[in-house]
N, C-alpha and C positions, 0 to 999 in steps of 0.2 A: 267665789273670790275671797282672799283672805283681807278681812277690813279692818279687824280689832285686834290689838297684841296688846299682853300685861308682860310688863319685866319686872322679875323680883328683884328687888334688892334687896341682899341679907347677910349674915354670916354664916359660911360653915361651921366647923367646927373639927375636932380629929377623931371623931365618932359619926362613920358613915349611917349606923343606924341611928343617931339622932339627927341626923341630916334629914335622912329621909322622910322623918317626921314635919319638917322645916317646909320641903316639898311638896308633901300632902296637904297642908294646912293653907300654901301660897297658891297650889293648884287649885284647891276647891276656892281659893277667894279670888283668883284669876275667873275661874268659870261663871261665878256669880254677877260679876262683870259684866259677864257676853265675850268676852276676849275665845279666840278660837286657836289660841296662841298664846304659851305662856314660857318665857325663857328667863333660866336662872344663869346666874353666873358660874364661871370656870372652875375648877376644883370644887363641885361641891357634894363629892364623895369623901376629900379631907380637902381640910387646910392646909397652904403650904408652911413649910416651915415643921410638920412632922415628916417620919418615914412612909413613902409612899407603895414601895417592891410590896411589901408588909399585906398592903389593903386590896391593892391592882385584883381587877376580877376579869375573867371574858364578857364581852359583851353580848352571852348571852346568861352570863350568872347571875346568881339570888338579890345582889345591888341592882342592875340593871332592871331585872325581870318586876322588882319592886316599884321601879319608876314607871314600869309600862303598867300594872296594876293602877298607878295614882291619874296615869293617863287616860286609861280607860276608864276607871269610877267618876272622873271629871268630865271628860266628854271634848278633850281637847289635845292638841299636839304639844308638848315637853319636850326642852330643852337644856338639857342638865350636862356641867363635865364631870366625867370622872376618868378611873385610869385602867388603862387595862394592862398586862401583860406584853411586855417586849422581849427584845433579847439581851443578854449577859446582864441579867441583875436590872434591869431600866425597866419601864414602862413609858405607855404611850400618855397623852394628855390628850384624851377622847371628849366628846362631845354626841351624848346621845340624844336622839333626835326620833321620838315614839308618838305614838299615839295617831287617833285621826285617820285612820288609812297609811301612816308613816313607820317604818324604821328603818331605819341607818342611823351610821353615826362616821365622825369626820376626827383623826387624828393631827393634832396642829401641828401646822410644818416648820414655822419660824419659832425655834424655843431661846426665851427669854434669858442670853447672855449678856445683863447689861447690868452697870448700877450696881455691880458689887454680887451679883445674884449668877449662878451658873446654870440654868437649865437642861443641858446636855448635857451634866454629870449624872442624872440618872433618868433624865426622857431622850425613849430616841422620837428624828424625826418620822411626821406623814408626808407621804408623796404624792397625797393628789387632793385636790379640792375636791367639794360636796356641793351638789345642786340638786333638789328634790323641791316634787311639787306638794303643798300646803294649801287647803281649801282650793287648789288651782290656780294655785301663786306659784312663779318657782322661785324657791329662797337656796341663796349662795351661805356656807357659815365661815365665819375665821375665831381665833381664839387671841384675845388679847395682844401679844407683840406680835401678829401677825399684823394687827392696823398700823405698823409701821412700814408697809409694804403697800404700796399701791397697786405694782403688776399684779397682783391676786386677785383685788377687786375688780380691776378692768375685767380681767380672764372671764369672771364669775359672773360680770353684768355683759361679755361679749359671748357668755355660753347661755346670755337670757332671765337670769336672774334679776329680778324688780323690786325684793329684797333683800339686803346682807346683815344675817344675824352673829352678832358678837359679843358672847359672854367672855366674861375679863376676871382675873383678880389683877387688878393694875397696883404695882408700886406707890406705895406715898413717896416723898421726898421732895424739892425747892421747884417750882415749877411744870411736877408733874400733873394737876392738875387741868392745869391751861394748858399742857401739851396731847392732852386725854379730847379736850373740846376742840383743839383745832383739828385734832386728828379725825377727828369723827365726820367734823364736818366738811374735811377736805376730801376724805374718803369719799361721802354723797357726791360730793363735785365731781371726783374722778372716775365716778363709775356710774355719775347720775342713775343710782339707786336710793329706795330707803336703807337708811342704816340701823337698825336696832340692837343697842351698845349696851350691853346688861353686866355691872361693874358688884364686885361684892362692897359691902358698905364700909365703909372706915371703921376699923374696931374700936373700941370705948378705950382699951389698953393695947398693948404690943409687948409679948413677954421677951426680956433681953436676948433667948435662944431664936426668937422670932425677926430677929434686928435688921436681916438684909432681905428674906422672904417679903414676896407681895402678896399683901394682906386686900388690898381694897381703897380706893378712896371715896367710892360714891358715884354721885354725878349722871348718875345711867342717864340713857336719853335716845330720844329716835329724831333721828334728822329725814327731811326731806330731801328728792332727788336734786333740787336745787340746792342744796345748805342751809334750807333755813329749820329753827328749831321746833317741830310740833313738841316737845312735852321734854321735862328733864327732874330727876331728884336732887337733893341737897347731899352730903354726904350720910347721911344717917340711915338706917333702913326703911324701906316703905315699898310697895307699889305703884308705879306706873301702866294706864292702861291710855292707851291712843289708839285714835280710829287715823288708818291708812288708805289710799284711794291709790291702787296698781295699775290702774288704766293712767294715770298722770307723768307715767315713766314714760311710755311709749309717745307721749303727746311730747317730753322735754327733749329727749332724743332728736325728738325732728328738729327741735330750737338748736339747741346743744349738742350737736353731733362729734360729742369728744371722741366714742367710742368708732364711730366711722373716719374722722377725720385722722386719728393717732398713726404715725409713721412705726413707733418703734414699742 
């Protein structure tokens, strides 16, 4: 049973292979942990706010195959975004998902058109959600503006999923912060699952060309299947590691029967 998860929180950068470095370094101090579970946040093949067609690999290319290397030397399951290859010039906004007995990975289906930001000018979307088993957990994933969607979650905790793992680069700007926390933990409510919400960290700077790209504001955190908060960061980078109990979904469900009760 999967009982411990570390999220990193950190910055990319627009040099995939100094990410990776980023990844190995947060992998091996996830492992050291005991964490069996270690998830970084969304783009962290690049930052947004650079060209991405540019970097995009298959998911089974020299980036990816790298990440599965840092998975296996650690001895735990990775959770990284990065981008792969679409059609007419776009890529996907992928989330791979190694190590452990695992690979797949899960292309995000709601791309972030908000706030000034276009994401469908160069990602297409994914058309189906991801549910795979970890330590004999089965975890649902979403990416970022996808936790503005509730149907997804339900889907994901009605296809049995106990927890929903979501790496983010969230938008700064007046209130998005406290729409990040309630999101998160509406989301546990609505799909009375864990939620593990892995945010890149708020950058120290934001270069002018960087102005409406979502950079990060921090915050990560893993909610319980009731909403309450086990563990959260500040906006700065760090590590989170929380121990989860997956048998306590199945016990809220019988309380909480939103996911049997739901008409529509």
């Amino acid at each position: 049973m999967l009982t411990r998860i570390t999220l990193a929180q950190v910055n990319s950068t627009p040099d995939p292979a100094e990410n990776l470095t980023v990844i190995d370094t947060s992998a091996s101090r996830a492992a050291d942990a005991g964490a069996q579970l270690v998830v970084f946040p969304e783009a962290m093949m690049r930052c947004f706010g650079e060209p991405l067609g540019e970097i995009a690999q298959p998911i089974d290319g020299p980036w990816a195959d790298s990440v599965r290397g840092i998975a296996e030397r650690a001895g735990l399951t990775v959770v990284a975004g990065m981008f792969t290859p679409a059609d007419a010039g776009r890529v996907y906004n992928t989330l791979l998902v190694t190590g452990g007995g695992v690979d797949a990975h899960y292309d995000k289906i709601h791309r972030y058109d908000a706030f000034g930001f276009a994401e469908s000018d160069t990602v297409a979307p994914g058309d189906k959600p991801l549910r795979v088993e970890i330590a004999g957990t089965p975890v649902g994933f979403a990416t970022c503006y996808d936790l503005r969607f509730p149907g997804l979650f339900q889907t994901m905790a009605a296809d049995g999923a106990d927890l929903i793992v979501l790496p983010a680069s969230w938008g700064d700007g007046p209130g998005k912060v406290e729409q990040w926390q309630l999101l998160t933990r509406a989301r546990a409510l609505d799909s009375t699952a864990y939620i593990a919400a892995c945010d890149q960290a708020l950058p120290a700077a934001v270069p002018d060309a960087y102005a409406t790209a979502p950079l990060g504001v921090g915050h990560s955190c893993v909610v319980a299947p009731d909403g309450t908060s086990l563990g959260a960061l500040g906006s700065d980078s760090g590590l989170l590691t929380v121990d989860i109990d997956p048998a306590r979904v199945a016990e809220l469900r019988k309380v909480l029967p939103v996911l049997a009760n739901r008409r529509y």
